[in-house]
C-alpha positions in Angstrom: 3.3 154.7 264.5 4.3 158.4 265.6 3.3 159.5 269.4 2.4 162.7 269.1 4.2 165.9 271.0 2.7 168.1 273.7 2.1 171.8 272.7 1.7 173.7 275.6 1.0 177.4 275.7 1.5 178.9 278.6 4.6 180.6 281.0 5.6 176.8 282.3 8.6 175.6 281.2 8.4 172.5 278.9 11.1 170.3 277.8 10.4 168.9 274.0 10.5 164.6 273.1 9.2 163.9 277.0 6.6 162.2 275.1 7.9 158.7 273.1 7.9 158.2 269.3 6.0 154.8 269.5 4.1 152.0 271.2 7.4 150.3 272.7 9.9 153.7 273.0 6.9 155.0 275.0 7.4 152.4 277.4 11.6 152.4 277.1 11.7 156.0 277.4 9.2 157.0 279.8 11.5 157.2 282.5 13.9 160.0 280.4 10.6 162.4 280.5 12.2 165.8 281.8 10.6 167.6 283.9 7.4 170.0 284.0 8.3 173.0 286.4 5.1 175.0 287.9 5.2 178.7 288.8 5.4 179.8 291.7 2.3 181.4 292.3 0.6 178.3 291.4 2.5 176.6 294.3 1.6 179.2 296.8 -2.3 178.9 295.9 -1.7 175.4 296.5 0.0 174.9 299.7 -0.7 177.2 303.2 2.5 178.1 304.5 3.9 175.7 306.9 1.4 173.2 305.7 0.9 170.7 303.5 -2.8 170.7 303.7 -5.0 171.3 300.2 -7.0 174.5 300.0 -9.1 173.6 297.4 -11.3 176.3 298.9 -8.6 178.7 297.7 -7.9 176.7 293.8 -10.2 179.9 292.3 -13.1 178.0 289.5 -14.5 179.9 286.8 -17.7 178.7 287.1 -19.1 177.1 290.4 -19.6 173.3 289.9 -22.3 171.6 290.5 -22.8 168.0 292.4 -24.4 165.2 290.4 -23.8 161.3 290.6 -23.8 158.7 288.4 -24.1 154.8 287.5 -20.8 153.3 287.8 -21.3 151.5 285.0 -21.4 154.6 282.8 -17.6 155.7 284.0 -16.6 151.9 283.3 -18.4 150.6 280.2 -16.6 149.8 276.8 -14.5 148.0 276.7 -13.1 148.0 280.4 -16.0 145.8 282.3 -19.0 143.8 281.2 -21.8 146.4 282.7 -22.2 146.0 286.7 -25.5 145.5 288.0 -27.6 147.9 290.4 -26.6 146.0 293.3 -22.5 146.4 292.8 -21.4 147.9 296.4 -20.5 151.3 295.9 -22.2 152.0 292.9 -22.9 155.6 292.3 -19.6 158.0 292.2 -19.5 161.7 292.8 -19.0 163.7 289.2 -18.1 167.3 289.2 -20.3 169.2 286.2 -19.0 169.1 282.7 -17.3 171.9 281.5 -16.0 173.9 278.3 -13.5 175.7 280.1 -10.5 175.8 278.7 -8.2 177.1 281.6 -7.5 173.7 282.7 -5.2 173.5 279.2 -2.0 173.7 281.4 -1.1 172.3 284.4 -1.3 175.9 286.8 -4.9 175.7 285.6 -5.3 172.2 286.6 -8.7 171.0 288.3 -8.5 169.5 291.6 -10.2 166.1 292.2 -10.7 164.6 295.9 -10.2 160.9 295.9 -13.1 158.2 295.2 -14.4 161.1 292.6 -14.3 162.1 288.9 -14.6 165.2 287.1 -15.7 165.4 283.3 -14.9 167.3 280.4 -14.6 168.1 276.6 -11.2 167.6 274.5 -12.3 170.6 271.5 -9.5 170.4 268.9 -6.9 167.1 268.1 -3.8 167.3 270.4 -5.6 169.4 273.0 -4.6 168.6 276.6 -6.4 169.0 280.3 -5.1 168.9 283.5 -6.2 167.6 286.9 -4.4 167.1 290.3 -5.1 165.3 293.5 -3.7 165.2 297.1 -2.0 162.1 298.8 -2.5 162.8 302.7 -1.0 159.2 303.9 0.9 157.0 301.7 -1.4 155.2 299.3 -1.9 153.5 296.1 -3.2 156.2 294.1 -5.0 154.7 291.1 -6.1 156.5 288.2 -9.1 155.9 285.2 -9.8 157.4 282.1 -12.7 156.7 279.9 -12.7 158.4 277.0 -16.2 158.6 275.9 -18.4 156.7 273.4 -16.1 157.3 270.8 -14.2 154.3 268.7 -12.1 156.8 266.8 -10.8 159.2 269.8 -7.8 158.4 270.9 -6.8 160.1 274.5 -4.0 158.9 276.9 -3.1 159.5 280.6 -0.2 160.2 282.2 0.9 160.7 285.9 2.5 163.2 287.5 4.2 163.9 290.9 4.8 167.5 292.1 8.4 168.2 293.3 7.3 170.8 296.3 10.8 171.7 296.9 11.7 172.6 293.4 8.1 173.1 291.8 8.7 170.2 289.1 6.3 167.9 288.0 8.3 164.5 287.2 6.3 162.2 285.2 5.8 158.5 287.5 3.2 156.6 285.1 1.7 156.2 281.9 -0.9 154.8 279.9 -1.2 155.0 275.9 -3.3 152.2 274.5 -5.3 152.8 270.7 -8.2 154.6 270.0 -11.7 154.2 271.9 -9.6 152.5 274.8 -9.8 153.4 278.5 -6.2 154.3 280.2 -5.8 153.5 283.8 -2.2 154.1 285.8 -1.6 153.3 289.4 1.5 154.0 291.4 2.6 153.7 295.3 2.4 157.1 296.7 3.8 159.1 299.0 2.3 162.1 300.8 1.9 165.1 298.0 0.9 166.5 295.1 0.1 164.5 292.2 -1.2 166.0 288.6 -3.3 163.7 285.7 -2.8 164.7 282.0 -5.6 163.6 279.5 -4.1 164.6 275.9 -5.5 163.6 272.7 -3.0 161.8 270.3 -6.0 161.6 267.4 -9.5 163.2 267.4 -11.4 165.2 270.3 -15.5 165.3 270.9 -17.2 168.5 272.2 -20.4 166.5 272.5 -19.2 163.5 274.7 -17.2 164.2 277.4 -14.5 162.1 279.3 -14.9 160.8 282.8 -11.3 160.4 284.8 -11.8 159.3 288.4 -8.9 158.7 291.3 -9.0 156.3 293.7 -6.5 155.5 296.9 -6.0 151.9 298.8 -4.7 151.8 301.9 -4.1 148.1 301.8 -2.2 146.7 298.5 -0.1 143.5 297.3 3.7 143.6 296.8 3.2 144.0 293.6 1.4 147.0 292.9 2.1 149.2 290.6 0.8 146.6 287.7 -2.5 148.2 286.4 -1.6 148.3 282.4 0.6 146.9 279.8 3.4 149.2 280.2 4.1 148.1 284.5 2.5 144.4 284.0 5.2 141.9 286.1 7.3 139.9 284.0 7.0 136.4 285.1 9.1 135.2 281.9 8.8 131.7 280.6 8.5 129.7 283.7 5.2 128.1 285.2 4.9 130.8 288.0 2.2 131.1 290.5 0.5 134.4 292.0 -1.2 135.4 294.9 -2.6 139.1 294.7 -5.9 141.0 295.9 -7.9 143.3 293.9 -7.3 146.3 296.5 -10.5 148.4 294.9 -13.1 148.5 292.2 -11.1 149.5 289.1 -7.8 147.7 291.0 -6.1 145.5 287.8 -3.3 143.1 288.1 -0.8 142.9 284.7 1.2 140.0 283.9 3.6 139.3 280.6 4.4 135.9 279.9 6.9 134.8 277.2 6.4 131.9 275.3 9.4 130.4 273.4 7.6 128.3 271.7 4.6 126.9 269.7 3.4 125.2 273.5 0.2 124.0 275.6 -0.1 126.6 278.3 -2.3 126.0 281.5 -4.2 129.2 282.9 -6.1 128.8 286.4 -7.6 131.5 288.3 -8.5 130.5 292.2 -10.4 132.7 294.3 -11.1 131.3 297.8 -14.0 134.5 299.0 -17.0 134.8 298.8 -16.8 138.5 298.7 -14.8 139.0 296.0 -15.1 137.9 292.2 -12.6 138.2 289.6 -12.0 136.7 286.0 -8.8 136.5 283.9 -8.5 137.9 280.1 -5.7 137.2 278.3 -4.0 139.5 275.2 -1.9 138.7 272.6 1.3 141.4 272.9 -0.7 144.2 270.1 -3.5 143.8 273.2 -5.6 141.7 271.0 -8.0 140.0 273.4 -7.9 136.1 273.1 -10.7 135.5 275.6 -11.4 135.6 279.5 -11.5 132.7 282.0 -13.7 133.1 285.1 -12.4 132.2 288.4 -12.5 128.9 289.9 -11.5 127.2 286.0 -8.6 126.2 284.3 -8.2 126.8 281.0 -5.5 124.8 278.4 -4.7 126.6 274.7 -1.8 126.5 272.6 -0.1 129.5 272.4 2.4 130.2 269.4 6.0 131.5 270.5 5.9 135.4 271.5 4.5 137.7 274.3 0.8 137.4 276.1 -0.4 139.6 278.7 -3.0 138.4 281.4 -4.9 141.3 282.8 -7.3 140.3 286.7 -10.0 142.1 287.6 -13.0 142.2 289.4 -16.3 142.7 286.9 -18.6 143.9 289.9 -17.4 142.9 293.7 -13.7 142.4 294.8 -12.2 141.3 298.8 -9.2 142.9 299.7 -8.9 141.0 302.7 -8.7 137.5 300.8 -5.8 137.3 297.8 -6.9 135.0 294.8 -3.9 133.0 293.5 -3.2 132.9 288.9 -1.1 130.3 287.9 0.2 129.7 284.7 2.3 126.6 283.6 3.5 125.0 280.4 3.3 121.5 279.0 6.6 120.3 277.9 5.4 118.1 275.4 1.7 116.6 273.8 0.1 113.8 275.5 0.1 110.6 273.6 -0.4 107.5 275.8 -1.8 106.9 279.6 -1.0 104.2 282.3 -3.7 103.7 285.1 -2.3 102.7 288.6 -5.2 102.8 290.6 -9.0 103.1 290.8 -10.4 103.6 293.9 -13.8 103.6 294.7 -16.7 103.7 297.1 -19.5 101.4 297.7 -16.9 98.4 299.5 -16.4 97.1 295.6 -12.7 98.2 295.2 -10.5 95.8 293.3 -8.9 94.6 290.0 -10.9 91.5 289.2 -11.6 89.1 286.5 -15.3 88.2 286.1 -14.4 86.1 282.9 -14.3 89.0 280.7 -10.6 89.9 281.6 -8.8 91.8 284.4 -10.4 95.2 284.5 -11.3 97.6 287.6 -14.5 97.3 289.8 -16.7 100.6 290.1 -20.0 101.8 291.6 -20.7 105.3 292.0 -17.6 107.7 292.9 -14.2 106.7 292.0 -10.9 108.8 291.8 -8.7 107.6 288.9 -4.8 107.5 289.0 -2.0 107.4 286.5 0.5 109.0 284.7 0.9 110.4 281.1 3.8 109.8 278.7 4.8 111.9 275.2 5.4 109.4 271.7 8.8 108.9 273.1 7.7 107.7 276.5 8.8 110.6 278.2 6.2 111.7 281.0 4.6 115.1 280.3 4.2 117.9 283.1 1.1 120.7 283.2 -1.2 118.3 280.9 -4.5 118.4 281.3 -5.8 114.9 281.1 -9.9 114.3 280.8 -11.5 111.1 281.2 -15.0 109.9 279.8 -17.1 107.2 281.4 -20.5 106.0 279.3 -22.4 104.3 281.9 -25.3 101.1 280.5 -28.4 102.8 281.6 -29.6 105.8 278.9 -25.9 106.1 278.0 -25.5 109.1 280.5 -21.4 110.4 280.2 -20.0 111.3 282.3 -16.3 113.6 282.2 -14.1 114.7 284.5 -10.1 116.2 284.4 -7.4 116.4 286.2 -3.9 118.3 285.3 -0.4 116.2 285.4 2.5 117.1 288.1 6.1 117.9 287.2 6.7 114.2 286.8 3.5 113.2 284.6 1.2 112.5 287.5 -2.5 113.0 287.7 -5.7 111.9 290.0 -9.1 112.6 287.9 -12.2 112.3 290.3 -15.8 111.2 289.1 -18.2 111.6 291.1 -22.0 110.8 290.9 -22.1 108.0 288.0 -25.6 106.6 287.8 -26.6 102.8 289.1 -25.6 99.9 286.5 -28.2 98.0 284.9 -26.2 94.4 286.2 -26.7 93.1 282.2 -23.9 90.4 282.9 -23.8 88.3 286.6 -20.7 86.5 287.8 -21.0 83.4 290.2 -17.9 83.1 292.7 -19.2 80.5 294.6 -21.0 82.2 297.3 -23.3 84.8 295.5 -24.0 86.0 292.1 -22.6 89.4 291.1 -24.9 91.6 288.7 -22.5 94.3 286.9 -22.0 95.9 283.5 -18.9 96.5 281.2 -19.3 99.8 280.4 -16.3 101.8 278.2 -13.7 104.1 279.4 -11.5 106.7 277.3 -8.9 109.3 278.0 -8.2 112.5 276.2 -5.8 115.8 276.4 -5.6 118.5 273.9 -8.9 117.5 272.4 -7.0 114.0 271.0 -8.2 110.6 272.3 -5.1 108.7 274.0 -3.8 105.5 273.6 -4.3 104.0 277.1 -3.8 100.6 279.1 -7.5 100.1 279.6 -10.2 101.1 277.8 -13.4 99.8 280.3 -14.5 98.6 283.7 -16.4 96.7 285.3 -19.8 98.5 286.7 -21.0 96.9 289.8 -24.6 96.6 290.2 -25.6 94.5 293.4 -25.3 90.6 294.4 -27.8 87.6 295.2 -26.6 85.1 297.7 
């Protein structure tokens, strides 16, 4: 698909092709964009002499803008975030009055926004582009959002600039060019300056909805920032891999592209230890198809044909930046076809692996933790499985499930907890007092398959008479 060129009219000078050809050359080629250079008189309405303080005061506006605020949600909605509710901290942002002024078409007419707000405005013909710029006091992560309206058709992307103040350049640091009706957010670790935002339409415009774009700066970020699209997601290859990050601010999203090899069972878990912050996990297929979310605090197992995935982090309405959550991804080398129980423990002072004439099977009551280990059709043990149990107790046939996921060498514990009091259907005499207990039945499953296994039920202890 063709990535469209810039057309710029105006006495900056403006290098043809820094815009890619494609999808993938925009990300290959991003870094060969050539530079943007500003006049001079734009640089010396910018910047006091000797200083490097903003004089917005002094950035002369056609029209005097008014002050309005409004709902978070709007700025966000479709299809960034599910909608946040009235009580999301931080909920209203500042929006400068929506405008048809056109001198913002190039960047010595860009509009100045002050971090934490957003400005609005109209793209009115297809490849039409609008400028905006911002000011980085202290090093920050400056993150950037673009929604582009109600539109499904309109197709608008953003791209980051930083200004050159020795040479007046504009040298283009970040990027974001998804399809049409998508929002576009960049991010970068920035130093003090200058820093411009280009919204440009690749296909359609509306002069009846506007676009919202917003900035944002952090002051406290992970190691791996920047990673808030596609195009700067971390890498993590094939290998399991596991994460800790924070969501440093409300639109703050954490990237990661996988490679799968092969047709394989891949294990997603998303932990998040605060009570301040909560996040949930989407995953994309490499055309940034979504697949489906997982909140935090689950794992989720799905088979994954061989090629690229992204995982995208975010948090729907409250984050912690204080308190890193931790992804971690991991691959099964192989499907699960058999188990082997080692232990059963359990409470209740009935713990054992007893015959009460029905054959050697473990003794339960009410909370037990199973062990064992899982094995592929060729007896080899399998690693990052996720192995699920299922216990059908006498009494109204209540079942019960639980999981647990193996270790590198096959391993797994599964705890139940909170099985319901036997009926004591069968009794057992052993010469002192009468045991009352039920045989109830025990399976194991992984990948949705039932498992061959070396038990299949227990013993469920009711009480004894002396």
């Amino acid at each position: 698909m063709l990535r469209k060129t810039i057309r710029l009219l105006s006495v900056l000078i403006l290098a043809v092709g820094w815009f890619s050809s494609s999808f993938n050359q925009a990300f290959a080629g991003s870094s060969q964009a050539k530079p943007i250079q500003l006049p001079a008189q734009f640089l010396n309405s910018m910047v006091k002499k000797g200083s490097n303080t903003l004089l917005s005061d002094l950035h002369t506006m056609p029209t005097q803008p008014k002050s309005l605020t409004i709902p978070k949600e709007e700025i966000l909605k479709s299809p960034k975030l599910n909608a946040l509710p009235e009580t999301s901290p931080n909920n209203k942002l500042s929006v400068s009055t929506v405008t048809y002024d056109v001198y913002n078409t190039t960047p010595d007419g860009a509009i100045f926004i002050k971090s934490g707000n957003s400005s609005q405005g109209y793209i009115t013909s297809e490849g039409e582009s609008r400028w905006f710029f911002t000011r980085v006091e202290t090093p920050n992560k400056l993150t950037v959002f673009l929604n582009p309206g109600a539109s499904t058709t309109n197709d608008y992307d953003l791209h980051l600039y930083k200004l050159d103040e020795s040479t007046g350049t504009l040298n283009k640091i970040s990027y974001s060019t998804k399809g049409a009706g998508q929002y576009e957010q960049v991010s970068y670790v920035a130093g003090t300056g200058y820093y411009f935002m280009l919204v440009q339409s690749y296909k359609g415009f509306d002069v009846t909805q506007p676009f919202t774009i917003h900035t944002i700066q952090s002051d406290s970020y992970d190691s791996s920032e920047p990673d808030d699209n596609p195009w700067f997601a971390k890498d993590r290859g094939s290998a399991t891999f596991s994460s800790s990050q924070t969501i440093d601010n409300i639109l703050d999203e954490d990237w990661s592209k996988i490679k799968v090899p092969s047709d394989t069972s891949v294990r997603l878990n998303l932990n998040n230890t605060s009570a301040y912050g909560e996040y949930r996990l989407d995953l994309y297929d490499a055309n940034l198809t979504s697949l489906g979310y997982l909140g935090q605090n689950t794992t989720a197992q799905l088979k994954l044909a061989a090629g690229e995935y992204y995982i995208r982090v975010i948090a729907p309405s409250k984050f912690d930046l204080t308190t890193p959550y931790t992804l971690t991804v991991s691959y099964q080398n192989a499907d699960v076809a058999r188990v082997v129980t080692s232990n059963i423990t359990t409470d209740g002072g009935v713990y054992g692996f007893i015959n009460y004439g029905y054959g050697q099977k473990w003794r339960i009551k009410n909370n037990i933790t199973i062990s064992g280990r899982a094995f592929d059709a060729q007896g080899t043990p399998v690693a990052n499985a996720i192995v699920t149990t299922r216990i059908i107790v006498t009494i109204n046939n209540k079942v019960f499930t639980a999981s647990g996921t193996t270790n590198e060498q096959g391993y797994f514990t599964i705890p139940v907890n909170g099985l319901t009091s036997a009926a004591g259907k069968y009794s057992f005499y052993n010469g002192v007092s009468t045991h009352y207990f039920d045989i109830i039945p025990i399976d194991f499953y992984s990948g949705g398959k039932l498992l061959n296994s070396d038990i299949s039920s227990l013993y469920h202890f009711a009480y004894q008479i002396r």
